[in-house]
N, C-alpha and C positions, 0 to 999 in steps of 0.2 A: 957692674952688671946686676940688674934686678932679677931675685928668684924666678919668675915670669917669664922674662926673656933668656936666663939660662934653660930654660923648659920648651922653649919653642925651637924648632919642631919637635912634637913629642913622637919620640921614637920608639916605639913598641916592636918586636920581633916579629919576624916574618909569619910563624905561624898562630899571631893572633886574631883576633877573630872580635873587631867589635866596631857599632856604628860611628857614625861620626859624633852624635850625641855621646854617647860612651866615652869614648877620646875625649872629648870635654871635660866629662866626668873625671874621667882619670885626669887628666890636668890638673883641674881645681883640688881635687884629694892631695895631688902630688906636693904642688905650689904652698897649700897649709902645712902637708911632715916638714916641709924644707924652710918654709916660715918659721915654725915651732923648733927646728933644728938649731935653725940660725939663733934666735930669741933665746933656747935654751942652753945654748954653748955644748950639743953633745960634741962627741967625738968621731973623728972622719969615719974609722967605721961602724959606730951603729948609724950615722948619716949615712954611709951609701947603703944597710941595711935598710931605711926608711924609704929610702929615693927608689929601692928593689921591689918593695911591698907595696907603694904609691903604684910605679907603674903598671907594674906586672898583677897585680889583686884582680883585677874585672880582665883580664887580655883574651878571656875565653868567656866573656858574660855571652856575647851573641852568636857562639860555638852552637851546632847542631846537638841535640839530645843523644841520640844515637853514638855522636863524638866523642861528649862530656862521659856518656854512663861506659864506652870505651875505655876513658883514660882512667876511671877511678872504679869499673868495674861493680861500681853500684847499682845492683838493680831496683833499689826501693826507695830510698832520696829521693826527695821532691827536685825535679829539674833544675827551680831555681839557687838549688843550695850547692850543686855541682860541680858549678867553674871552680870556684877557690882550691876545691880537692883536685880536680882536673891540672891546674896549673902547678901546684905545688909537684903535682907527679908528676911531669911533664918537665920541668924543670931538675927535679930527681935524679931522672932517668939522663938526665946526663945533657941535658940543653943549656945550660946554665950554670957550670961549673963555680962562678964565682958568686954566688948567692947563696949565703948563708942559712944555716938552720935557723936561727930566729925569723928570718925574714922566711923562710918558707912556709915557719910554725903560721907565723901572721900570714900570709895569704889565704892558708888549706882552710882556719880557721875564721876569717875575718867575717863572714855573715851570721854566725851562733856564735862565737866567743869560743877559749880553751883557758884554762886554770894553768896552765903553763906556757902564758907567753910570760914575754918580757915586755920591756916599753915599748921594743919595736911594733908585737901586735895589738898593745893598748892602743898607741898613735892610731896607728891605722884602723881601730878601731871605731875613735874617735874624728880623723880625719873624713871617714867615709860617712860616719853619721851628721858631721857638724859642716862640709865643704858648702858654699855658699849656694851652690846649683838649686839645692835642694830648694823646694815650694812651702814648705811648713816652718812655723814657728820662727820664722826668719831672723827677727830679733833677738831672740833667746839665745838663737843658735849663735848668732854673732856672738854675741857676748861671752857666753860659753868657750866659742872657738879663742877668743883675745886673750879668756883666762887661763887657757890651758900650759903658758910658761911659766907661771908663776904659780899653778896649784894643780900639776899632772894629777896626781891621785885622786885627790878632789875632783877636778874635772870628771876623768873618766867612771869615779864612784856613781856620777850622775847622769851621764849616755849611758850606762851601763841600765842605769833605775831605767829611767827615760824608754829605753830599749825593752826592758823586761814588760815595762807596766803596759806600753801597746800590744806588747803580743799576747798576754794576760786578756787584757781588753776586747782583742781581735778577736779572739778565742784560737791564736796559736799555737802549735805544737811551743813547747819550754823542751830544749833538747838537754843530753848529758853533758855537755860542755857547754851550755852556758850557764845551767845549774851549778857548775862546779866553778865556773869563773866568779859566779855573785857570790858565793860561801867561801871563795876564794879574798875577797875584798872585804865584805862586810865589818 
């Protein structure tokens, strides 16, 4: 059975909250940790770690505001930065018993980065930046994505840059944790 069709239907919890584009999204993120898994021989559980933070990362991306700033009690966070901390607390609180602290670290964290994931939030770090869906740099990113079983560190040294240097660019906020994740690698 191919990663793929071990993935269809993609089964998200009843109180997610996302488009069918999103679904997509989480698919293709998903289908790469379980490619990368596969290719890099981990171990079943940080594999079901990765396959917890593929699905579950975006499950509240098209959650109402009102919802989001409920569950993580944020009133100053930019909207879009919200799900990740949303789900992680949500799952917390007692939804998801079998979902590990790495794999929570890597959701709450997965759109600014934290200085103490593991590989679990690197992946997924990576995964969400490099899955095919994506419209930019397409090539790049392919390539990038291929090399990530044979040079994890490497790779993500460089989504990481990658990541930093647009929102530099953008004129983005550079939050406390993903400050700490690049002086964390460097």
């Amino acid at each position: 059975m191919t990663l793929a069709v071990a993935l269809q239907p993609l089964v998200l919890p009843e109180w997610a909250k996302v488009s069918d584009k999103r679904r997509k999204h989480i698919a293709r993120v998903t289908t790469l940790l379980m490619q990368w898994a596969e290719d890099i021989g981990i171990s079943d559980d940080e594999r079901r770690d990765w396959m917890h933070a593929g699905l579950l990362h975006d499950a509240l991306r098209d959650a109402d505001e009102s919802e989001l700033r409920a569950l993580t009690k944020d009133p100053a966070r930019e909207e879009e930065l919200l799900h990740g901390p949303a789900v992680a607390n949500l799952l917390s609180a007692g939804s998801a018993r079998d979902v590990s602290e790495p794999a929570l670290l890597a959701i709450r964290y997965h759109t600014v980065g934290s200085p103490d994931w593991d590989r679990t939030g690197k992946a997924l770090y990576m995964a969400d930046f490099l899955e095919p869906g994506r419209s930019f740099a397409r090539s790049d990113r392919a390539f990038l994505a291929r090399q990530v079983p044979h040079d994890f560190d490497g790779v993500f040294r460089q989504v990481l840059r990658a990541r930093l240097e647009y929102a530099l660019r953008e004129g983005y906020t550079l939050f406390p944790e993903t400050v700490g994740l690049w002086n964390s690698v460097r």
